[in-house]
BASE-162412 format. One line per 10 residues: number of its first residue (from 1); their letters; for each residue x, y, z of N, C-alpha, C, O. Coordinates in pm, whole numbers, plus 50000, padded with zeros to 5 digits. Layout:
<lodos>
NUM) a) X Y Z X Y Z X Y Z X Y Z; ... .
</lodos>
This chain:
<lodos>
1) xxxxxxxxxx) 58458 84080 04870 58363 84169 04939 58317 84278 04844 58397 84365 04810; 58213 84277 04806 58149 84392 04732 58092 84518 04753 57972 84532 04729; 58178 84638 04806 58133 84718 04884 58021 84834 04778 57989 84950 04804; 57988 84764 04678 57860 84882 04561 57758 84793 04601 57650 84836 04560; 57745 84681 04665 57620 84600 04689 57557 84602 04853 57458 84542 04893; 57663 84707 04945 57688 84680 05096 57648 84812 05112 57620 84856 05223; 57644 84889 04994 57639 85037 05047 57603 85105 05144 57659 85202 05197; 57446 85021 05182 57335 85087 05317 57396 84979 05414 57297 84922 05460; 57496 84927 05463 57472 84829 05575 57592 84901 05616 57686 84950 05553; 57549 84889 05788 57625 84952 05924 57753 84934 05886 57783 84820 05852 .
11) xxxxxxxxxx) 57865 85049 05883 57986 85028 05859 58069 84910 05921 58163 84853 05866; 58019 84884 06041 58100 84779 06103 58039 84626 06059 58093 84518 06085; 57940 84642 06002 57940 84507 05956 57973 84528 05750 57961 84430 05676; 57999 84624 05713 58058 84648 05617 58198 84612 05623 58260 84531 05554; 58232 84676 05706 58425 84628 05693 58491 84636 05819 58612 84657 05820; 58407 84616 05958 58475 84618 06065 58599 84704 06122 58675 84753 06039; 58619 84723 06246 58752 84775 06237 58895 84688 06304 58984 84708 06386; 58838 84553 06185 58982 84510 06219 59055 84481 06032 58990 84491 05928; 59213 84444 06046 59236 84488 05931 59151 84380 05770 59098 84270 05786; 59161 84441 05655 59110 84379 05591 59216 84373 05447 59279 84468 05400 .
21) xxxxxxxxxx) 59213 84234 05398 59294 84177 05279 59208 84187 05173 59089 84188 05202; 59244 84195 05039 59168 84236 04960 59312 84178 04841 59433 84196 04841; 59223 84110 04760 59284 84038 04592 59316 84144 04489 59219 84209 04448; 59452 84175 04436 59510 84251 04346 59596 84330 04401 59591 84354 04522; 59682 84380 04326 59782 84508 04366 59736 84612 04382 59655 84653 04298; 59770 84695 04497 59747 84841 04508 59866 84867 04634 59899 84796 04729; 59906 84984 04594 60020 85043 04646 59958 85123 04791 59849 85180 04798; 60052 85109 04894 59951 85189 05026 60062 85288 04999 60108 85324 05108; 60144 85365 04864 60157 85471 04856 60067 85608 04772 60082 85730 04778; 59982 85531 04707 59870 85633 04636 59811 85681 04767 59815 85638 04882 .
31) xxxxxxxxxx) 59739 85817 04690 59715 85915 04766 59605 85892 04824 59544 85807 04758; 59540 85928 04926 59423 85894 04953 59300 85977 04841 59215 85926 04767; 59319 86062 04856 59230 86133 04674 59223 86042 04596 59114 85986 04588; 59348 85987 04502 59326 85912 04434 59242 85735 04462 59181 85660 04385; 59266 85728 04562 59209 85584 04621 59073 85608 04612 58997 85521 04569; 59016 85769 04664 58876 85772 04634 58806 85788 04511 58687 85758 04498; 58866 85827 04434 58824 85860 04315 58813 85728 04217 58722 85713 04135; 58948 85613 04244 58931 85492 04205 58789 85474 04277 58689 85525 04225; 58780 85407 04388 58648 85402 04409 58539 85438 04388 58445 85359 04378; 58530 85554 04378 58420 85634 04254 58386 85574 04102 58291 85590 04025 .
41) xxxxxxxxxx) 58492 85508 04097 58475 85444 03988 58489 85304 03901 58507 85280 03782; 58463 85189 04066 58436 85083 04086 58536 85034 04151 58513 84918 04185; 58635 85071 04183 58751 85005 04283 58748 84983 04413 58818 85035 04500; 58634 84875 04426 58648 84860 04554 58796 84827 04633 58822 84892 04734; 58867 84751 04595 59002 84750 04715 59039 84890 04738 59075 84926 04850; 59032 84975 04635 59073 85091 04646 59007 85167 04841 59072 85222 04930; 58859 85131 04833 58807 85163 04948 58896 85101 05034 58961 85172 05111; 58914 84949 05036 58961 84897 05170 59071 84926 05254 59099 84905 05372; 59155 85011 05102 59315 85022 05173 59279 85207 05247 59363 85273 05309; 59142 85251 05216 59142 85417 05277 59087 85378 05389 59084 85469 05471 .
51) xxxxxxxxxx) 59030 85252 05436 58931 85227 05550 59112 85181 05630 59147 85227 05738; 59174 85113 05571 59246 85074 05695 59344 85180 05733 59402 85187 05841; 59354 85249 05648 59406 85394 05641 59370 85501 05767 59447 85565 05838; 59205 85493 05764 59179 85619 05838 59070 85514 05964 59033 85575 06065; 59045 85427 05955 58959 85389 06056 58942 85342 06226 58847 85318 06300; 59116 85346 06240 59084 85356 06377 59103 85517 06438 59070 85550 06552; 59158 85600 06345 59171 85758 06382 59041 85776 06425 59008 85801 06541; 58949 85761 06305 58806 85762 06276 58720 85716 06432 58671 85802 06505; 58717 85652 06445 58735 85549 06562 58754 85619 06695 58680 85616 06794; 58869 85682 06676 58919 85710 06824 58856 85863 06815 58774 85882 06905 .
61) xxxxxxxxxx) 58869 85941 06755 58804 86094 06716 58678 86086 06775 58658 86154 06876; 58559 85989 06714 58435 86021 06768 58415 85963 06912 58338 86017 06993; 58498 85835 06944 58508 85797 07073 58510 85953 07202 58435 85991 07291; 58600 85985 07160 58694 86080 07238 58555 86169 07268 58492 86177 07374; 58521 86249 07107 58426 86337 07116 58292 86331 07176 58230 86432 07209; 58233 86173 07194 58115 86146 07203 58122 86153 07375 58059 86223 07454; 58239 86037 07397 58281 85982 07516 58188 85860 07569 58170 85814 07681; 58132 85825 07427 58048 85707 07443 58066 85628 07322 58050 85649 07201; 58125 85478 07431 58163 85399 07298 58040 85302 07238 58084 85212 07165; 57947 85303 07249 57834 85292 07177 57770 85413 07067 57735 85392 06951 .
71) xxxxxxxxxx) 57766 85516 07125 57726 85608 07037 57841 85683 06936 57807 85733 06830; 57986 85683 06984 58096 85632 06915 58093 85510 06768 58106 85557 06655; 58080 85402 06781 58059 85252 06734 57915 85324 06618 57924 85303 06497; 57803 85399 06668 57711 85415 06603 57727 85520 06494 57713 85505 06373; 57754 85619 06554 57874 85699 06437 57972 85693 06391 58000 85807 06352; 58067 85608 06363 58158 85552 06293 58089 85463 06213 58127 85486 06099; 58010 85376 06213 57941 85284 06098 57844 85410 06042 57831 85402 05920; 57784 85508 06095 57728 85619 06001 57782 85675 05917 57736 85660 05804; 57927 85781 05938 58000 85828 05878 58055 85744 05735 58049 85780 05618; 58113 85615 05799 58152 85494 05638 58014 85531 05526 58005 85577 05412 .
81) xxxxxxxxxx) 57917 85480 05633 57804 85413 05528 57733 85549 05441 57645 85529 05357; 57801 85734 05484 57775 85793 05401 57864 85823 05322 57823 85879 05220; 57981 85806 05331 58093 85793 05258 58078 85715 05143 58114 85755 05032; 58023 85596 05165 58014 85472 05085 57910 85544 04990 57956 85600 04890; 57764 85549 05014 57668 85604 04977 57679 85728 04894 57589 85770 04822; 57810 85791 04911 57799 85938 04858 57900 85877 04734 57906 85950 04635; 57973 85763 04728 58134 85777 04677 58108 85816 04467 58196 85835 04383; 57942 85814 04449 57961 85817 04311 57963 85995 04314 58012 86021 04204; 57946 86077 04356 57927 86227 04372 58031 86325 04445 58039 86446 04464; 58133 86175 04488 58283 86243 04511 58364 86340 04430 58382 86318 04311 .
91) xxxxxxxxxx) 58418 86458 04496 58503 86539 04439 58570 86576 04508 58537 86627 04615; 58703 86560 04463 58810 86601 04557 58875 86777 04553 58956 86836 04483; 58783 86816 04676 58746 86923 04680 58863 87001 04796 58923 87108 04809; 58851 86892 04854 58978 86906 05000 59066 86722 05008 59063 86627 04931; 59126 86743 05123 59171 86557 05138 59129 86504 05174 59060 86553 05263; 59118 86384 05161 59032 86295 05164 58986 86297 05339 58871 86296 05382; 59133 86302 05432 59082 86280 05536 59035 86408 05601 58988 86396 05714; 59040 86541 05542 58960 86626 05582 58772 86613 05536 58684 86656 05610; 58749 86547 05407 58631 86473 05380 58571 86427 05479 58474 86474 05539; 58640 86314 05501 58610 86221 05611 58581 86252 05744 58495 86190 05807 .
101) xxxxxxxxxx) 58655 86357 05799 58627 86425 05951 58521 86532 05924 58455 86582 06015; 58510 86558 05829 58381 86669 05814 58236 86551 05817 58144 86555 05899; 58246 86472 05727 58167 86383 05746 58092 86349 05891 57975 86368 05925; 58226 86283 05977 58198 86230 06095 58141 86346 06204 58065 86329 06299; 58206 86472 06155 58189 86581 06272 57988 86609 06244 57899 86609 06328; 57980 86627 06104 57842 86612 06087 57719 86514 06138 57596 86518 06142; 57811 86437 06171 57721 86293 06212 57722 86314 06352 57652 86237 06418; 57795 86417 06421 57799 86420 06526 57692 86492 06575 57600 86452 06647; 57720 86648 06514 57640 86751 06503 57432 86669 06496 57329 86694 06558; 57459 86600 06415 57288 86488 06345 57309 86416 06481 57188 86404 06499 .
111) xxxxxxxxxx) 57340 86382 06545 57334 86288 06679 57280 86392 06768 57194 86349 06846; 57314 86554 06781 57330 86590 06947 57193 86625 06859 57103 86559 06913; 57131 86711 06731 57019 86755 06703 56915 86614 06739 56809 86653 06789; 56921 86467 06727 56854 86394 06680 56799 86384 06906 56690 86365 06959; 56919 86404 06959 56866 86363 07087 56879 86476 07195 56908 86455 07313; 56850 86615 07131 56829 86731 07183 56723 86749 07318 56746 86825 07412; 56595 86657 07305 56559 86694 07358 56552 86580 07524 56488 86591 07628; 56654 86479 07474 56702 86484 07595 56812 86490 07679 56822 86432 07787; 56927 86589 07608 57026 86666 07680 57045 86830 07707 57137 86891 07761; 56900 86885 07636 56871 87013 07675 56758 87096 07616 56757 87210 07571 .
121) xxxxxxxxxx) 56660 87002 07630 56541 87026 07624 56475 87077 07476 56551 87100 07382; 56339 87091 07464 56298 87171 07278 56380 87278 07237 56409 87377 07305; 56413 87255 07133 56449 87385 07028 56576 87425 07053 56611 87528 06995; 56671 87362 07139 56794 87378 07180 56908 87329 07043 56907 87228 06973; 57003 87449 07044 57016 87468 06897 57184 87334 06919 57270 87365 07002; 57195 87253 06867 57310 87144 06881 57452 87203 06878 57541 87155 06948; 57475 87316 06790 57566 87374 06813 57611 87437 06958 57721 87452 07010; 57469 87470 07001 57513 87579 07089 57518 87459 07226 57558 87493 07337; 57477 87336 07199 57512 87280 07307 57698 87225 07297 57778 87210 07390; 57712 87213 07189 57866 87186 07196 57947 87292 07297 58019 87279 07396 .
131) xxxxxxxxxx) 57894 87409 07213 57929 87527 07343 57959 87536 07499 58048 87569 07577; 57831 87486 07497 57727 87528 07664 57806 87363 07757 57854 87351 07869; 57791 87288 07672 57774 87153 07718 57953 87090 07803 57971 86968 07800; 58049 87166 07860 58156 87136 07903 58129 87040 07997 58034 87058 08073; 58221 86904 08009 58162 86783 08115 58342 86800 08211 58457 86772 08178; 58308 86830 08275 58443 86875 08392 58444 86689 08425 58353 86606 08423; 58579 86677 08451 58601 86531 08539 58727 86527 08606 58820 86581 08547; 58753 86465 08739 58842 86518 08826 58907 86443 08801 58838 86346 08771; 59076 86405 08787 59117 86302 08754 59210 86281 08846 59290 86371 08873; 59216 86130 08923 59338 86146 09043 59436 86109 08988 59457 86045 08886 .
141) xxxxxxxxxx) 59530 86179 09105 59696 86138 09090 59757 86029 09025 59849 86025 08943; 59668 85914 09095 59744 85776 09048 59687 85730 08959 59713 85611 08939; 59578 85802 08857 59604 85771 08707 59680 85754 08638 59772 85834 08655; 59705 85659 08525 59796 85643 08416 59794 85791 08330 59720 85889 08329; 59879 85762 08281 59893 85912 08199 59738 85907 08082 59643 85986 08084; 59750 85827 08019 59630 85848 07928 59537 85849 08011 59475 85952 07984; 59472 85782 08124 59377 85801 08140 59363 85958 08227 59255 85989 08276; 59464 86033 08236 59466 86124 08308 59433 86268 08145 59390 86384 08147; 59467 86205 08064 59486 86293 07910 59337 86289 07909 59283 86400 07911; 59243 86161 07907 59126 86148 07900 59024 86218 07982 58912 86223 07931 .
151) xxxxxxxxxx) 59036 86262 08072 59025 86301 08209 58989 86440 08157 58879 86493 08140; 59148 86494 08130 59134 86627 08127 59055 86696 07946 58992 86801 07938; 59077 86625 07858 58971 86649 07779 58795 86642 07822 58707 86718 07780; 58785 86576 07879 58668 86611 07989 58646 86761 08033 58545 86830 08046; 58748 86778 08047 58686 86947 08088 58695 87047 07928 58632 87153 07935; 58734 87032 07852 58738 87084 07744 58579 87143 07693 58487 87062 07703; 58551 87264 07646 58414 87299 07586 58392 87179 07462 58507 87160 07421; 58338 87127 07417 58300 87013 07278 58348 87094 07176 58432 87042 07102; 58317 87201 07155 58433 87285 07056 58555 87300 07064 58627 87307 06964; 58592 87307 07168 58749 87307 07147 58810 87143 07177 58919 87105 07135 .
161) xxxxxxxxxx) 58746 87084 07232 58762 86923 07195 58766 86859 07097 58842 86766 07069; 58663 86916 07021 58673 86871 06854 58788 86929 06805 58863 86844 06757; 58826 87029 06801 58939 87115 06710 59112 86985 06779 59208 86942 06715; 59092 86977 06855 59236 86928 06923 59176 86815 06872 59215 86821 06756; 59083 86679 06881 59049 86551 06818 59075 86582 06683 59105 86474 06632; 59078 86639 06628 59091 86649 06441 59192 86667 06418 59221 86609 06313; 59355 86771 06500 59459 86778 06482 59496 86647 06537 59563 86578 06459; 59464 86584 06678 59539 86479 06679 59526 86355 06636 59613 86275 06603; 59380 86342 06639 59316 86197 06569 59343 86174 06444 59396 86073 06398; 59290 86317 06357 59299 86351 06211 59414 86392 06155 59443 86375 06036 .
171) xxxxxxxxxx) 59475 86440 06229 59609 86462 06154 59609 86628 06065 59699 86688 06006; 59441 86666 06096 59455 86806 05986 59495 86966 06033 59497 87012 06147; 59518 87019 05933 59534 87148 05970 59492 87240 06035 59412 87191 06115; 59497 87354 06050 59416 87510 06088 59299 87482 05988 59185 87474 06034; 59318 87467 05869 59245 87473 05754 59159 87398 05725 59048 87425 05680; 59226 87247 05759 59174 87201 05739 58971 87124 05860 58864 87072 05828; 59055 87180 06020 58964 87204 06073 58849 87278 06034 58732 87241 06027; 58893 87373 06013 58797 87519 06021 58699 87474 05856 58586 87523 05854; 58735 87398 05744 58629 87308 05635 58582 87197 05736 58465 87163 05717; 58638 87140 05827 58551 87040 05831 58422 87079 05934 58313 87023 05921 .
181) xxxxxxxxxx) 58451 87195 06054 58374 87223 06120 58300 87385 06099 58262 87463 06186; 58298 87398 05972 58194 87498 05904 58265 87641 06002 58183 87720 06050; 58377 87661 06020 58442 87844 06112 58509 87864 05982 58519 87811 05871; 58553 87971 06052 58688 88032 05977 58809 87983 06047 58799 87910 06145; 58938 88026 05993 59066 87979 06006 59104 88037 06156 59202 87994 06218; 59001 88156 06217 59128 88227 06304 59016 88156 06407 59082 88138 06509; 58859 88099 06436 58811 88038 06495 58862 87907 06543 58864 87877 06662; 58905 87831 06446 58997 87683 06451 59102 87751 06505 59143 87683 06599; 59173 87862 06492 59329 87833 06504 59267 87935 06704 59361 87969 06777; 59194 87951 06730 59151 88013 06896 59134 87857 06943 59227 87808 07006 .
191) xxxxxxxxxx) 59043 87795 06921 58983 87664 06919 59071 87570 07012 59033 87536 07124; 59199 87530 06954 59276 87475 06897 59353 87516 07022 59363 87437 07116; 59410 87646 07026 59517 87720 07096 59461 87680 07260 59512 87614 07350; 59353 87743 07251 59258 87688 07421 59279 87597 07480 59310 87586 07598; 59254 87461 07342 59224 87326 07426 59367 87284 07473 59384 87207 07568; 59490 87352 07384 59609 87257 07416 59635 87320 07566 59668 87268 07672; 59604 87456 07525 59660 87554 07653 59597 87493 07789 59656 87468 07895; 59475 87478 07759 59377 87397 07860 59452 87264 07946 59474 87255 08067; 59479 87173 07843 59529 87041 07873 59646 87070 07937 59664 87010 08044; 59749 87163 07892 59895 87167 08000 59842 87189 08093 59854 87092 08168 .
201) xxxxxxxxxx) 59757 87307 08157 59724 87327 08292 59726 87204 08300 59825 87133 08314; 59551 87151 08287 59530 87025 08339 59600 86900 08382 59581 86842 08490; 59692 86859 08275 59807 86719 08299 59957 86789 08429 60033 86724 08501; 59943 86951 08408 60002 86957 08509 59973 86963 08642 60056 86963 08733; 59806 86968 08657 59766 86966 08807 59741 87090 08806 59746 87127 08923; 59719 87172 08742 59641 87289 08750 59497 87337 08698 59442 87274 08608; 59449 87428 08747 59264 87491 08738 59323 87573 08621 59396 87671 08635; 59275 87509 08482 59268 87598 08361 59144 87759 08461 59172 87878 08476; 59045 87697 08495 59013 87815 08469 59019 87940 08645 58977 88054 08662; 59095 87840 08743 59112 87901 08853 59215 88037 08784 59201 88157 08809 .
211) xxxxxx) 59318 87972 08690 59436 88074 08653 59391 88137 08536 59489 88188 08482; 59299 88155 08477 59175 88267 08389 59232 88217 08226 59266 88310 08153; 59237 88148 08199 59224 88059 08068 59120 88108 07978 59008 88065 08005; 59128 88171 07899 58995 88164 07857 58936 88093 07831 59019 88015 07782; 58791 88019 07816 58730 87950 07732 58698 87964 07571 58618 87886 07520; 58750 88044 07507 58709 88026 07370 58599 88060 07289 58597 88027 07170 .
</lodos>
């Protein structure tokens, strides 16, 4: 598979997200930095072992965030295919998988601007709909636990949904949030604090905001 000849084609028909084998040795203990930087500099397996690495996180992050697994599916083959596209101008500036979620969070951000005007009309600024835009969903009793987890991220502001999707999907820091979603550290680390605080109410059967929660 020649991923310097695939560069512009939809991530999922680039490398799917199921797993992928690839001819020669490479250790799935190198770093992910280094895997990119090989790739930067013609190693493709090097890519395949960071795709199986980070791609169903990848996967489940924008799922979660979008809450549409089509427009999910459409940004996840975006995010690869700028990854791919960018990999000769790589610098490992942060980790790789903070790269990568900044990437995707951008693609997100390019999605709500691209169809602004029909989830809140002209000139409506995409950020500020992450804000504005909280989707409440009631979740009954005899839900399964995840789908009750799912539920209650539903009520989450899209900002503080993202910050909790990047610690749990992504695996990253205070720090590493707050690079991938353009704040500062004490913004991510409010962010962050809300949504979890949010979710105990919620999975326990309580009104985050009947009992004055802040929103963030």
């Amino acid at each position: 598979m020649d991923w310097t000849m695939t560069a512009d084609a939809p991530a999922s028909r680039v490398c799917g997200r199921q797993g992928l084998s690839y001819a020669g040795p490479m250790s799935d203990r190198l770093e992910d930095t280094a895997l990119m930087l090989r790739y930067r500099d013609g190693d493709t397996a090097a890519f395949e072992l960071l795709y199986r690495r980070h791609n169903d996180s990848l996967y489940r992050y924008l799922l979660r965030l979008s809450r549409s697994p089509q427009t999910a599916e459409d940004l996840f083959q975006e995010a690869w295919s700028k990854v791919i596209r960018a990999r000769t101008s790589y610098r490992p500036t942060a980790r790789f998988s903070t790269y990568l979620f900044r990437v995707a969070h951008n693609c997100f951000i390019d999605h709500l601007r691209r169809n602004r005007r029909h989830t809140a009309g002209p000139g409506a600024d995409p950020e500020q709909v992450m804000s504005d835009a909280a989707q409440p969903d009631e979740a009954a009793d005899s839900l399964r636990a995840r789908e009750r987890l799912e539920a209650a991220l539903g009520h989450l502001p899209p900002e503080q949904r993202d910050a909790f999707l990047l610690h749990e999907e992504g695996g990253l820091s205070l720090d590493d949030i707050a690079l991938a979603t353009g704040v500062n550290r004490e913004t991510a680390k409010s962010r962050l604090r809300y949504a979890v605080a949010k979710l105990k109410r919620s999975l326990a059967g309580k009104d985050p905001v009947a009992e004055g929660v802040d929103h963030g």
